[in-house]
N, C-alpha and C positions, 0 to 999 in steps of 0.2 A: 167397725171401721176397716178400712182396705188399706193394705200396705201392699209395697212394690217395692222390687230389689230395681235402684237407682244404678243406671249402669252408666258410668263417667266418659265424657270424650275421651279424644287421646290428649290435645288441649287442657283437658281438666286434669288427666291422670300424671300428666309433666307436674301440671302447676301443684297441684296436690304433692307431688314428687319433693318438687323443690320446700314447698314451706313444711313437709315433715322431717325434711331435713335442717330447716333454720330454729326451727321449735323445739324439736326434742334432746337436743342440749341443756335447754335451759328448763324443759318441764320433767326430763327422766330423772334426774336428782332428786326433786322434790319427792316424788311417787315412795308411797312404802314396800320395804324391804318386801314384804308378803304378796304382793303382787305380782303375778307371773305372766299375762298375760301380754303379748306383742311386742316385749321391752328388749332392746339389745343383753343380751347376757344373762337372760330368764327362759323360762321353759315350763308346758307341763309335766315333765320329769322331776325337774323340781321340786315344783308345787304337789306329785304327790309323793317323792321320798321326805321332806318335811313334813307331810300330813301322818303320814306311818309313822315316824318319830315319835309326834305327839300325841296319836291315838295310844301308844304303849303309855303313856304317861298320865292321861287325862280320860277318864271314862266315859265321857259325853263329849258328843258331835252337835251342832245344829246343822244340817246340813240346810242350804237353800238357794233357790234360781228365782230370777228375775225374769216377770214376764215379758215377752217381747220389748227388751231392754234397749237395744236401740233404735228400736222404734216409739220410744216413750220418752228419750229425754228431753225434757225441757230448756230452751234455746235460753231463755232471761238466763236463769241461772249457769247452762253451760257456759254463755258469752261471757259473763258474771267474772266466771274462775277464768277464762280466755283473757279476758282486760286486765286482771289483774298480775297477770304474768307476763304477757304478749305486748310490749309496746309500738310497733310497728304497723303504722296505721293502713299497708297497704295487703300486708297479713289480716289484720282484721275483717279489711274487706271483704277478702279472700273468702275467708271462711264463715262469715256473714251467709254471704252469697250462697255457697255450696250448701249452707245446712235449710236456707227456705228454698231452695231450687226447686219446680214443682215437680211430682212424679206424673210415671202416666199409670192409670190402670190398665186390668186387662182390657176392659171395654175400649181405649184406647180416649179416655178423657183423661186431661191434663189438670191434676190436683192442687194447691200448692200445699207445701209439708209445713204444718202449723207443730209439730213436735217432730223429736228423733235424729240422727247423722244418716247418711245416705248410704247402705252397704253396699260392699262393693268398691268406695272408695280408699282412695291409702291414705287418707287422712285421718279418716271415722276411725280405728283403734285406739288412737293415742289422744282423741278427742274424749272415746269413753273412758280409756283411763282417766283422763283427768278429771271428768265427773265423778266417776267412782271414786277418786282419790278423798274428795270433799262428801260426798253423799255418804258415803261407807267406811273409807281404808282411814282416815284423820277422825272420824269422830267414833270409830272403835277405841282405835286409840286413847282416844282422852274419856271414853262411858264407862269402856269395858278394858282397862290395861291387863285384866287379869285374866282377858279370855285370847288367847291368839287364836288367829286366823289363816287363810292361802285363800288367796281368787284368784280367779283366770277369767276374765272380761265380766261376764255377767252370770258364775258359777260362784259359788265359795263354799267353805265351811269352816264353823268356829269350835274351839273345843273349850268344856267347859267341866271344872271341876265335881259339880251334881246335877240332879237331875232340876233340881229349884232354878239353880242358876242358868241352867241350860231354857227353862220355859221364861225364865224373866229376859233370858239375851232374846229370845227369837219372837218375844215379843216384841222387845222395846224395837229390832229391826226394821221388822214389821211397821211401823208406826215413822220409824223414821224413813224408809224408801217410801211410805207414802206422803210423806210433808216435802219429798223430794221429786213427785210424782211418780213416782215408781209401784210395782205389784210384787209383792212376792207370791211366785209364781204356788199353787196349793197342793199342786199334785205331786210337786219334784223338790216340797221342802218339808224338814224332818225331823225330831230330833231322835237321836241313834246311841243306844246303850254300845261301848268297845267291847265288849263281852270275851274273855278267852279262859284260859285255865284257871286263873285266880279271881277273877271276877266273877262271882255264881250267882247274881242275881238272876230273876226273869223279868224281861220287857219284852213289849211285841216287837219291837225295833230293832236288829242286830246288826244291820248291813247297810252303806250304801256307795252308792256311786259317783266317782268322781274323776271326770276329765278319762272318760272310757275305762277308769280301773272301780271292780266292786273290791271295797273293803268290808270284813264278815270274818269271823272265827275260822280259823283253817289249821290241819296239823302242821306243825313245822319241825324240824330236826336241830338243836341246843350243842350247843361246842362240843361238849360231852357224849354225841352221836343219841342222845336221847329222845323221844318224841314225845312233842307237848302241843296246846290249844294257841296261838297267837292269834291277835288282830291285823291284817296283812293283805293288800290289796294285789287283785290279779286281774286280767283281763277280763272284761264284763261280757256276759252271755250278750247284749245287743249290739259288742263291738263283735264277736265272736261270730253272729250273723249276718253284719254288714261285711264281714271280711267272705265269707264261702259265699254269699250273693256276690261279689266280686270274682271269686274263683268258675262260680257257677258261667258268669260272664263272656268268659275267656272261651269256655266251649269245644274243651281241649281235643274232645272224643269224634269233633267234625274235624281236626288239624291233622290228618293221616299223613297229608304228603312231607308234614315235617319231620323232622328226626328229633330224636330225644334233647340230644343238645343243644338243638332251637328253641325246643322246647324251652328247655331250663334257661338261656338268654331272654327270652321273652318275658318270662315268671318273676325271674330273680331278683331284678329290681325293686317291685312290689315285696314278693314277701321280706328280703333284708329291710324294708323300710316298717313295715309290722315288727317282725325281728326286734329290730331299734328300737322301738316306742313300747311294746305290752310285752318284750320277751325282757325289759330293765326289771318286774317283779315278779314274783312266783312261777319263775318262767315255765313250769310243766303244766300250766293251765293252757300253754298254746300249742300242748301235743295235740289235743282234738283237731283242731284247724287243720296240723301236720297230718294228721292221719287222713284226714276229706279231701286233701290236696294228693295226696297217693293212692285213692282210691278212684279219683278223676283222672291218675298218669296209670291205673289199672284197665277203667274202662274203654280208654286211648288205644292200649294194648291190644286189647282185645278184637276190635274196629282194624287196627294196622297189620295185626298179624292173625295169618290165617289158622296158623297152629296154638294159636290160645282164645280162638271165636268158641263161646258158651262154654267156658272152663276158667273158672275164677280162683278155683285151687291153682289153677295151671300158672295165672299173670300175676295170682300172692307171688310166688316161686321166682317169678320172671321177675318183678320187682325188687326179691330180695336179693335175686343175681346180680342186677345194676346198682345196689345200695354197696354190696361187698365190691365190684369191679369198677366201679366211679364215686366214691362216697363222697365226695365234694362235689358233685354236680349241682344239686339243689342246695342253696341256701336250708330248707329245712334238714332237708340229710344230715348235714353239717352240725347241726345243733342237736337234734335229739338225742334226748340221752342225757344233758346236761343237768346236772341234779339240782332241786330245787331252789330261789333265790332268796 
């Protein structure tokens, strides 16, 4: 099957505008606590410092994704849970409308969308929450009270007291995303032993990833300056690569004519914005990134100034001089060093 990212007028993106402004009053209340995903006063931050909480407590994860989730959901049922909240018949229209809107392919034939919400638009978020809320987030609640959960759209993971309990939850899931039409996705769901110092079992499962952080046994340092095994999520090696494929981007080593502190205006934005999001846990996982990023304002150096061409001792040196005589320049400057979170 061929899906197409639905890319909305301007027309569509107001009126979208407007009725996710008249709906989500009356449908963000209802949504569970555990939901994090697109809601005023939620966050992935969130969703993974409650996750870390719970992993200390609870030994087993189910981790699991949905595949191509909003291109799967089903219209009866989403309009279903829409009617029953929404009574505003010119709202209903609305979103009627928008969700069989047809797409184009690439071949450039016009489909029409027999399942799914439209990405791209500002509607489709708070639409899939609402499905998820009934397909998943209310009937955990009432299957599995004893299992908590976090989702962030069509991500989640639930934690679960054994290993029994953990393959009866990710079953019965399983079973119900599909009476919902839904796939759990096979590659990218799990279940995940917490494993750290007091947990000494073995499974092949020790780690996974959620909402760009890998959770997995790691040292950590105890009140008492001691050093022990926790379960504790850091930035994921595949955020870790999309970030220097960004840095790689930038191309610093062809920017001669600028000065350094163009430089660092230019950068800073982005990296405080990494900073903010994967530097909130085990913030010395994002020295490496820090070190790639200085080794790229090394070989900048070296291109700019004639007295440090093929001498890489020479631009360490020249680097460590700007760190000690502007150490606030770079957002990373600034932070390194910071000991572990």
């Amino acid at each position: 099957m061929q899906f197409a990212l639905t890319v909305p007028t301007v027309s569509d993106r107001v009126a979208q505008s407007v009725v996710k402004l008249m709906i989500e009053p009356t449908l963000d209340p209802i949504f569970h606590d555990d939901s994090y995903g697109y809601r005023p006063g939620k966050s992935a931050k969130q969703a993974i410092a409650v996750t870390r909480t719970r992993c200390w407590k609870y030994d087993w994860v189910v981790e699991f994704d949905i595949k191509a989730a909003f291109d799967q959901i089903d219209h009866a049922l989403l309009l279903k849970a829409v009617r029953h909240h929404i009574k505003e018949g010119w709202i209903l229209l609305y979103i009627e409308r928008w969700l069989t809107a047809p797409f184009e392919t690439a071949e450039g034939a016009s489909l029409p969308r027999m399942r799914g919400t439209p990405q791209g638009g500002v509607v489709s978020p708070i639409l899939m929450n609402l499905f998820m809320h009934y397909a998943f987030d209310s009937w955990m609640q009432r299957t599995w009270p004893q299992s908590p959960f976090a989702r962030y759209a069509d991500d989640a993971v639930v934690h679960c007291r054994s290993l029994a309990q953990a393959q009866a939850v990710m079953q019965a899931i399983e079973v119900r995303l599909a009476e919902c039409g839904l796939t759990m996705h096979p590659e990218k769901s799990k279940i995940v032993y917490c494993k750290d110092g007091k947990r000494t079992g073995t499974y092949p499962n020790v780690q996974f990833t959620f909402l760009g952080f890998t959770f997995r046994p790691r040292r950590a340092l105890s009140k008492h300056r001691r050093l022990f095994t926790s379960f504790l999520p850091a930035v994921s090696n595949d955020a870790l690569k999309r970030m220097r494929q960004v840095v790689r981007s930038w191309r610093m080593h062809r920017r001669t004519p600028a000065t350094l502190d163009e430089l660092a205006q230019q950068c800073n934005t982005t990296i405080q914005g990494w900073w903010n999001y994967y530097g909130a846990f085990y913030r010395t996982a994002m020295h490496s990134l820090f070190g790639y990023i200085d080794l790229r304002l090394m070989r900048w150096a070296r291109r700019k100034y004639k007295g440090l061409r093929q001498h890489k001792r020479r631009s360490a040196e020249w680097l460590r001089k700007m760190k000690r005589v502007h150490p606030r320049l770079f957002v990373h400057w600034r932070v390194v060093g910071v000991a572990v979170g």
